[in-house]
ChimeraX commands (.cxc) that place a marker at each C-alpha (Angstrom):
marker #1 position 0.00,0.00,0.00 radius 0.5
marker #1 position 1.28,3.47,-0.67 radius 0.5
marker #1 position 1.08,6.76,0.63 radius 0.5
marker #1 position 1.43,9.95,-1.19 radius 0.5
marker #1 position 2.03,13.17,0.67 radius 0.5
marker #1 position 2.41,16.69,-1.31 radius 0.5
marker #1 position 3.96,19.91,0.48 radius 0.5
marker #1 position 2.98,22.99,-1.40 radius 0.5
marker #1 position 4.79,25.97,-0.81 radius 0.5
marker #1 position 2.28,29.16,0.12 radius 0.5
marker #1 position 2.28,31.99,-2.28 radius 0.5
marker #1 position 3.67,35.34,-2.54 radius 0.5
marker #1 position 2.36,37.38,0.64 radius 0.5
marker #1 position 1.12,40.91,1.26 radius 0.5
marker #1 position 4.25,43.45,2.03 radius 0.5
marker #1 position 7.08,42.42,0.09 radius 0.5
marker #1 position 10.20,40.42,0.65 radius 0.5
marker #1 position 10.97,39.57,4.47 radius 0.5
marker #1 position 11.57,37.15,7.04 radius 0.5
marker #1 position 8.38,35.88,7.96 radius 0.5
marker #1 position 8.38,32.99,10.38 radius 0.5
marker #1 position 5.83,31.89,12.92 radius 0.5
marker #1 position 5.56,35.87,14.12 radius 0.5
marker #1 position 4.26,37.41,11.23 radius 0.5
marker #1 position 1.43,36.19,9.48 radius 0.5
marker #1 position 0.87,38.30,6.56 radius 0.5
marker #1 position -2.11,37.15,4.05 radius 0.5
marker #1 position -1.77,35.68,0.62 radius 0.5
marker #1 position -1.14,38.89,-2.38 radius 0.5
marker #1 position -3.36,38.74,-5.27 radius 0.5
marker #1 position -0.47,37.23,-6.87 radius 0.5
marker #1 position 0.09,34.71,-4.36 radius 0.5
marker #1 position -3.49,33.77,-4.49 radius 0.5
marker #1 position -2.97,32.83,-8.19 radius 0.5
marker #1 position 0.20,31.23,-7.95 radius 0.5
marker #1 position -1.53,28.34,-5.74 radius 0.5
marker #1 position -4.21,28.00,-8.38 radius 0.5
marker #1 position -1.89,27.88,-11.03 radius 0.5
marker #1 position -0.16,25.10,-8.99 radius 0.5
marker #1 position -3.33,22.85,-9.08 radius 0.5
marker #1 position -3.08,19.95,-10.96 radius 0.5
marker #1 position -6.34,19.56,-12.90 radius 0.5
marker #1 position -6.79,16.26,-11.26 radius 0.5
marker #1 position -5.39,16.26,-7.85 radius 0.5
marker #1 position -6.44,13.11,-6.07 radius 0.5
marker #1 position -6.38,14.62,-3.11 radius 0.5
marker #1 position -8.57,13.04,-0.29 radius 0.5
marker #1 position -7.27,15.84,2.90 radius 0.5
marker #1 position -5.70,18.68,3.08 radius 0.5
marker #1 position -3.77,19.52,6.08 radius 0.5
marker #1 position -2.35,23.07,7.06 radius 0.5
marker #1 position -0.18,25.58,8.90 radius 0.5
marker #1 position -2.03,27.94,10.94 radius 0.5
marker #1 position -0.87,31.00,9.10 radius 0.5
marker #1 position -3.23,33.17,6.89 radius 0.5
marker #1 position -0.70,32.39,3.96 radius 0.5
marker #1 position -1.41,28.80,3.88 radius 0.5
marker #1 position -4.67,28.58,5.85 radius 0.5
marker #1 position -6.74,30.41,3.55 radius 0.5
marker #1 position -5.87,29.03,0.61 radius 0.5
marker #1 position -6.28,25.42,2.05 radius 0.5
marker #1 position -10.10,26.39,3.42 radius 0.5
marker #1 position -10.68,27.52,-0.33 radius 0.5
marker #1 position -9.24,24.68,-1.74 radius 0.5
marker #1 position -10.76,21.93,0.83 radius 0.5
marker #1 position -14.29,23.60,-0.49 radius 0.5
marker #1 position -13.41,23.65,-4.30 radius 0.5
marker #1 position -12.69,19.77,-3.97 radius 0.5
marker #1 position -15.54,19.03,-1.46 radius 0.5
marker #1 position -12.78,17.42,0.74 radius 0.5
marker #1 position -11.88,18.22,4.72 radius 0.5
marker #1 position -9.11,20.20,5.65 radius 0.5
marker #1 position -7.31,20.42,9.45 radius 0.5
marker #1 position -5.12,22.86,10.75 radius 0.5
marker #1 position -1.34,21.64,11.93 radius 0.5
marker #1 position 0.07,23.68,14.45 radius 0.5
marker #1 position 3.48,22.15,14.35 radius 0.5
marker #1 position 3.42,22.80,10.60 radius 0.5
marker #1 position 3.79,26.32,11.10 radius 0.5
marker #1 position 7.11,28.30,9.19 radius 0.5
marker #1 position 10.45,28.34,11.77 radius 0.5
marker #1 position 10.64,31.17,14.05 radius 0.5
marker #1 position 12.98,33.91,13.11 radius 0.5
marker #1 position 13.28,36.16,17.18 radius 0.5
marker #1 position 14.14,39.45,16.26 radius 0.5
marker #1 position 14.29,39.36,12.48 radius 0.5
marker #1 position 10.73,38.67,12.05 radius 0.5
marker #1 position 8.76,40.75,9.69 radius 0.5
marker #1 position 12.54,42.39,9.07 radius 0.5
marker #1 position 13.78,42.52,5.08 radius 0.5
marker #1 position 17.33,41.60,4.55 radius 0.5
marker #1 position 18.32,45.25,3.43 radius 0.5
marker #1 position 17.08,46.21,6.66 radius 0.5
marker #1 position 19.14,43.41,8.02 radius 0.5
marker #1 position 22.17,44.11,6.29 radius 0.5
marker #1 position 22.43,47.85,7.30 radius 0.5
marker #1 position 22.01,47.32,11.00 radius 0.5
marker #1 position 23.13,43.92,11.83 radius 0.5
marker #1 position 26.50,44.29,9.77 radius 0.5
marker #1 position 27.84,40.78,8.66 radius 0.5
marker #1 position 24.86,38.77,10.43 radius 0.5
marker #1 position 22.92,38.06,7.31 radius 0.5
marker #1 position 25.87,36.77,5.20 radius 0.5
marker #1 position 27.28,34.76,8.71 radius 0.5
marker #1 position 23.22,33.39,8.60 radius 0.5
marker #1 position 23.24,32.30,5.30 radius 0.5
marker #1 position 26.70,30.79,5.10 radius 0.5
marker #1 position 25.80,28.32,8.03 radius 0.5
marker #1 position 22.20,28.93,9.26 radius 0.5
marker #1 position 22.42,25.59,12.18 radius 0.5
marker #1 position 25.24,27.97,13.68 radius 0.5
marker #1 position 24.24,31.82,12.91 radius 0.5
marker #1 position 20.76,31.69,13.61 radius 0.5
marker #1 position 18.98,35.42,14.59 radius 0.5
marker #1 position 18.63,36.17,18.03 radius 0.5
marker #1 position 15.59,34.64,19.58 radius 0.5
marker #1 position 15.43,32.16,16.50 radius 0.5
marker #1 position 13.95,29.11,17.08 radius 0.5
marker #1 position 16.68,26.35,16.59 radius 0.5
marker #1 position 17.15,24.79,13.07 radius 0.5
marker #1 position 17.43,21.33,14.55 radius 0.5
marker #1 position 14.31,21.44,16.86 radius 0.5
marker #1 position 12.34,23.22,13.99 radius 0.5
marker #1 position 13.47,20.20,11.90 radius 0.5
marker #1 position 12.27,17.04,14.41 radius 0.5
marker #1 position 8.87,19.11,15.20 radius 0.5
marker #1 position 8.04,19.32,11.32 radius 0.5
marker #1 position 9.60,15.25,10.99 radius 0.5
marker #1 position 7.43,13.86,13.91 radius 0.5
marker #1 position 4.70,15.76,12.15 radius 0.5
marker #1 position 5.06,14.13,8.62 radius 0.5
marker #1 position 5.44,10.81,10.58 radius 0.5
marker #1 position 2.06,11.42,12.39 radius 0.5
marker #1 position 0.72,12.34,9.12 radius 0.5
marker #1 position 1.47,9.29,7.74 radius 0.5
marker #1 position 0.04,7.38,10.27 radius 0.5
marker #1 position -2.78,8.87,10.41 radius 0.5
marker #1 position -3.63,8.95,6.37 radius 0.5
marker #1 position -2.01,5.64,5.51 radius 0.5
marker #1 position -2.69,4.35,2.11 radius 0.5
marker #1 position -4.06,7.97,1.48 radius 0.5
marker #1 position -3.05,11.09,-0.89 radius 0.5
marker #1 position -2.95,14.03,1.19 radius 0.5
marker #1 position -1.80,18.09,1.09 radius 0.5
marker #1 position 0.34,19.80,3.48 radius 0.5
marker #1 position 0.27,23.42,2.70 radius 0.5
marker #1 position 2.96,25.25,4.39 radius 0.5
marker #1 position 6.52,26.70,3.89 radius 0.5
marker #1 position 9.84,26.62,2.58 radius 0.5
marker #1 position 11.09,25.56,5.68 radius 0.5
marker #1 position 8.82,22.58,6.36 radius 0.5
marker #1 position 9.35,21.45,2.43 radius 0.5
marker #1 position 13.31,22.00,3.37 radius 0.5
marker #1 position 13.11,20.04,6.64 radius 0.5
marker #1 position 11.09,16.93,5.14 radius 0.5
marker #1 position 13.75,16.84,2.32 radius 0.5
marker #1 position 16.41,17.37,4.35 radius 0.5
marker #1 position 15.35,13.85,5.99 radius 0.5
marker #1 position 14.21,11.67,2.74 radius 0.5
marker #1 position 17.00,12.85,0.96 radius 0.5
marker #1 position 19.50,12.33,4.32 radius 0.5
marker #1 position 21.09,15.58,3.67 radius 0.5
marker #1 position 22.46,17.51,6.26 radius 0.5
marker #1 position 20.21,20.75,7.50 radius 0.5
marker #1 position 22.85,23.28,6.86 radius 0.5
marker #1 position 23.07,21.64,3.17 radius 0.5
marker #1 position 19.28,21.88,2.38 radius 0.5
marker #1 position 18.91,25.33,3.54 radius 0.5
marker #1 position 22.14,26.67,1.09 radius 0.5
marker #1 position 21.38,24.29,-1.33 radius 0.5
marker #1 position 17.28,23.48,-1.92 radius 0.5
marker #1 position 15.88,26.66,-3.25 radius 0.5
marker #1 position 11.51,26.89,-2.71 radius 0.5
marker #1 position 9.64,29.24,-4.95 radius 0.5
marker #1 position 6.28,30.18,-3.94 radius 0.5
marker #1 position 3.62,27.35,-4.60 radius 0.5
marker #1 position 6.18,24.85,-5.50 radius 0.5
marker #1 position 5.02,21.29,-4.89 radius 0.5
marker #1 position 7.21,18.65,-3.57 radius 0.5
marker #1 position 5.64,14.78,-3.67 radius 0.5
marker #1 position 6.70,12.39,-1.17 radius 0.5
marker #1 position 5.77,8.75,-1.73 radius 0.5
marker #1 position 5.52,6.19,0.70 radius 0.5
marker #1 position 5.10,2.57,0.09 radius 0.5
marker #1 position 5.07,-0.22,2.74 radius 0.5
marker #1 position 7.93,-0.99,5.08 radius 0.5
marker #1 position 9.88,1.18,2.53 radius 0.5
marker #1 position 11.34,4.77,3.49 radius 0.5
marker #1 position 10.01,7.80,1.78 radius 0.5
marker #1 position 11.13,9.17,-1.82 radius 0.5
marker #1 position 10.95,12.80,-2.75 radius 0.5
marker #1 position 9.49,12.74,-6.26 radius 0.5
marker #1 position 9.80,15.82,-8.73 radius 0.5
marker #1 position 7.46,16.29,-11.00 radius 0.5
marker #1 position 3.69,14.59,-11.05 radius 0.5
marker #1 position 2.70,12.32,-8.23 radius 0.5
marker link #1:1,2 radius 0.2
marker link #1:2,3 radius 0.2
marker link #1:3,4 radius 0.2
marker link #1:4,5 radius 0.2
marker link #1:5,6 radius 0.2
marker link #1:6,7 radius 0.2
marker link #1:7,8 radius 0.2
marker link #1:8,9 radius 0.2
marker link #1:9,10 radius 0.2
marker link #1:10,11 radius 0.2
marker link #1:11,12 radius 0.2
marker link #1:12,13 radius 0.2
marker link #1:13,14 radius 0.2
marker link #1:14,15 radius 0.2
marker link #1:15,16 radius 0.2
marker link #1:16,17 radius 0.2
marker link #1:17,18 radius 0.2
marker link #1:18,19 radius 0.2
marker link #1:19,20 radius 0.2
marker link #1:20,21 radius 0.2
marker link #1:21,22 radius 0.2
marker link #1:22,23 radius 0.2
marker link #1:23,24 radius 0.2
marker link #1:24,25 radius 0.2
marker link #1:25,26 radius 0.2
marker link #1:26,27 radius 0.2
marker link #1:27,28 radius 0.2
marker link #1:28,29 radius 0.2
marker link #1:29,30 radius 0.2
marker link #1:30,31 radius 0.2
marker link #1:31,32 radius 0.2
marker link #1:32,33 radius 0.2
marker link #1:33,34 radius 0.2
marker link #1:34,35 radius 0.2
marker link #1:35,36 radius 0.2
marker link #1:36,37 radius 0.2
marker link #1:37,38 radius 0.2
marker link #1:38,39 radius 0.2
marker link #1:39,40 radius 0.2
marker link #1:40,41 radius 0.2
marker link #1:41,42 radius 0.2
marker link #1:42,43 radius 0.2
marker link #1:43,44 radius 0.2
marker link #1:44,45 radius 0.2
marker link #1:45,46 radius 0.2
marker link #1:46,47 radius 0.2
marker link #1:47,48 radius 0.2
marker link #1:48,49 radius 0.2
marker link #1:49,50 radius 0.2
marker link #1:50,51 radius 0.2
marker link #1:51,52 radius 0.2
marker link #1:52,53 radius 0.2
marker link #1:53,54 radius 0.2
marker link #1:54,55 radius 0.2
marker link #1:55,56 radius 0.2
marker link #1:56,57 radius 0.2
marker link #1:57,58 radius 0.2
marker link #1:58,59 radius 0.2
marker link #1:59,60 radius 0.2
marker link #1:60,61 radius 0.2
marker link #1:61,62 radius 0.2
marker link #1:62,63 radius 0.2
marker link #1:63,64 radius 0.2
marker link #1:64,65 radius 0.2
marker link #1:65,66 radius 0.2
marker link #1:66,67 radius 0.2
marker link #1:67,68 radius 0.2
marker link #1:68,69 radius 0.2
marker link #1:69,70 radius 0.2
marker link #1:70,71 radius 0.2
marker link #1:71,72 radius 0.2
marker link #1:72,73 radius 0.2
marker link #1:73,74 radius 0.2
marker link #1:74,75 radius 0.2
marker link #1:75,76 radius 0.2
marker link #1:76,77 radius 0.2
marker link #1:77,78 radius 0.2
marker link #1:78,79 radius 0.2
marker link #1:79,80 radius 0.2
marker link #1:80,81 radius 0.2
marker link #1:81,82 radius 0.2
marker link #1:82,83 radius 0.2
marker link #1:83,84 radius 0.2
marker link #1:84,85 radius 0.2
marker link #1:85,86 radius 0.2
marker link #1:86,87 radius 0.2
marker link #1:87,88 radius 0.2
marker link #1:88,89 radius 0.2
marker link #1:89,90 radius 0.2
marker link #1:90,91 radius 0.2
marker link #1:91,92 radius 0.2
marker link #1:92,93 radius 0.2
marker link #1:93,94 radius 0.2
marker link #1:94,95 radius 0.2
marker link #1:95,96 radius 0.2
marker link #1:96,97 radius 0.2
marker link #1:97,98 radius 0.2
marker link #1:98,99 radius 0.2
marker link #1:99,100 radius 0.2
marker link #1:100,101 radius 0.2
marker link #1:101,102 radius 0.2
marker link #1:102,103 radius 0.2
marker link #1:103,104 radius 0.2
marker link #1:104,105 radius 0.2
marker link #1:105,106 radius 0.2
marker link #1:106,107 radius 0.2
marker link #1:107,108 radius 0.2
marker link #1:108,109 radius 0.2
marker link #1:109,110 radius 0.2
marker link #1:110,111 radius 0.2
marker link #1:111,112 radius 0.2
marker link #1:112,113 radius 0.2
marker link #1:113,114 radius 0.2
marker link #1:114,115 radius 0.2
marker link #1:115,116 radius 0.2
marker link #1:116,117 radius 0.2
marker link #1:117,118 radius 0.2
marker link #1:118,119 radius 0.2
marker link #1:119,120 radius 0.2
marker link #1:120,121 radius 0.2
marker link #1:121,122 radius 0.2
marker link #1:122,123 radius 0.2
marker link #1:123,124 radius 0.2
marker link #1:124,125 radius 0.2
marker link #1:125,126 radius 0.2
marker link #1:126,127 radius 0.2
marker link #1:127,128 radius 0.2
marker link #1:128,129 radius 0.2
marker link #1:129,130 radius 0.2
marker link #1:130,131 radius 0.2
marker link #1:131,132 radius 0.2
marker link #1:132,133 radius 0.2
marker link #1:133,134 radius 0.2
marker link #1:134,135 radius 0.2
marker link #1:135,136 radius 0.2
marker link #1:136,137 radius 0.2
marker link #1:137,138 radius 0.2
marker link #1:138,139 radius 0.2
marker link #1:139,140 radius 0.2
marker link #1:140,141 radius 0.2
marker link #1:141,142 radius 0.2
marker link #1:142,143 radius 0.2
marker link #1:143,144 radius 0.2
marker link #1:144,145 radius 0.2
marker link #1:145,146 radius 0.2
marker link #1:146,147 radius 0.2
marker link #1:147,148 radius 0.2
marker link #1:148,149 radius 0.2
marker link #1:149,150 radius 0.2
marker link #1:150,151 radius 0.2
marker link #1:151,152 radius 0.2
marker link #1:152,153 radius 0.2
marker link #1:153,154 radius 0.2
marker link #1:154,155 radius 0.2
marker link #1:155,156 radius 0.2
marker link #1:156,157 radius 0.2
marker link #1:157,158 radius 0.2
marker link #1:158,159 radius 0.2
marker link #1:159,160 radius 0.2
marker link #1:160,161 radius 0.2
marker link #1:161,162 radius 0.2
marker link #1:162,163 radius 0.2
marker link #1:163,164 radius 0.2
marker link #1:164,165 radius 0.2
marker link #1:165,166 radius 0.2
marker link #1:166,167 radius 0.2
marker link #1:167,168 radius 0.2
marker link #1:168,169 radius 0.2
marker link #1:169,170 radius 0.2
marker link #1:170,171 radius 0.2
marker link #1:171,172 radius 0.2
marker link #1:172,173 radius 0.2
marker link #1:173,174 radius 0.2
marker link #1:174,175 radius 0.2
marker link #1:175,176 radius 0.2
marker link #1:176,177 radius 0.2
marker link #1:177,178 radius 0.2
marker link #1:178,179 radius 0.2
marker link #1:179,180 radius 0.2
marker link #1:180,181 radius 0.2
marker link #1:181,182 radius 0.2
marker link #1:182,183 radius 0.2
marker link #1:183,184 radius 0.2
marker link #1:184,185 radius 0.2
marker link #1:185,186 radius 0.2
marker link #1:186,187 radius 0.2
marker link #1:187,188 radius 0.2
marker link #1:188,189 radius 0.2
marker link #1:189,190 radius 0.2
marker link #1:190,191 radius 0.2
marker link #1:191,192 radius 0.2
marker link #1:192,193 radius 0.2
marker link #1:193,194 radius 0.2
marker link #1:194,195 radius 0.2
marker link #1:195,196 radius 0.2
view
């Protein structure tokens, strides 16, 4: 039997480019809104949908759940990492007042993470028990997790068995981008691009 989970990335939000974790929870732009229905596959096969908390993925997932007459539940745990006192910050602002922190973060973001940041690793094994419970819970199903970069980033960072600090310089997430996991029976999980 085999299970198919799909992360979608949330769209483009209202107010620009910034770091948005758990903090700031800025709705879905027009443009974001139609970068998750141009993500759609015409025939899904979705049977649940299940979703951060945040405006940016919880709206779309309501509208979504209703346009496929299917039921949707909200994940706390699914929620984007938490980014202390660079939330809702852009990275010129960052740049300008934090001198070399931004480059230091992105070089190695385990070890130069913002003050107040929730840890990389702990972020990482809260979104991974998550995806495990997931699977439990919809076994032999096809589900949707909408949520963020970071959660598609941690999940891949596991199937793939890369390290954290390689996914994060190395696994680039564009709004609404869909990544397909596939399960089968007392088999570990591939990541599969393109359609599930």
């Amino acid at each position: 039997m085999t299970t198919y989970i799909d992360i979608i990335r949330h769209g483009e939000p209202e107010g620009g480019r910034r770091y948005r974790g758990h903090s700031v929870d800025d709705p879905l732009s027009k443009t974001g809104w139609q970068q998750m229905w141009n993500a759609v596959p015409d025939k899904p096969g979705w049977e649940h949908i299940i979703t951060s908390p945040l405006s940016r993925c919880h709206r779309f997932a309501e509208a979504l759940a209703d346009t496929l007459s299917i039921e949707f539940t909200t994940e706390d745990n699914l929620k984007e990492i938490g980014f202390g006192s660079w939330e809702g910050r852009t990275p010129d602002d960052i740049r300008h007042n934090d001198g070399s922190a931004l480059e230091r973060f992105l070089r190695d973001p385990v070890n130069n993470r913002p003050p107040g940041a929730e840890p990389l690793d702990e972020f990482a094994a809260r979104v991974w028990d998550t995806y495990q419970r997931i699977l439990q819970q919809h076994h032999g199903q096809h589900v949707l997790i909408v949520a963020h970069a970071g959660v598609i980033r941690a999940i891949a960072s596991r199937v793939l068995g890369m390290s954290l600090d390689n996914v994060y310089s190395k696994l680039k997430v564009e709004y609404a981008a869909i990544a397909h996991t596939r399960i089968e029976e007392g088999k570990e999980p591939l990541l599969v691009l393109g359609a599930s």
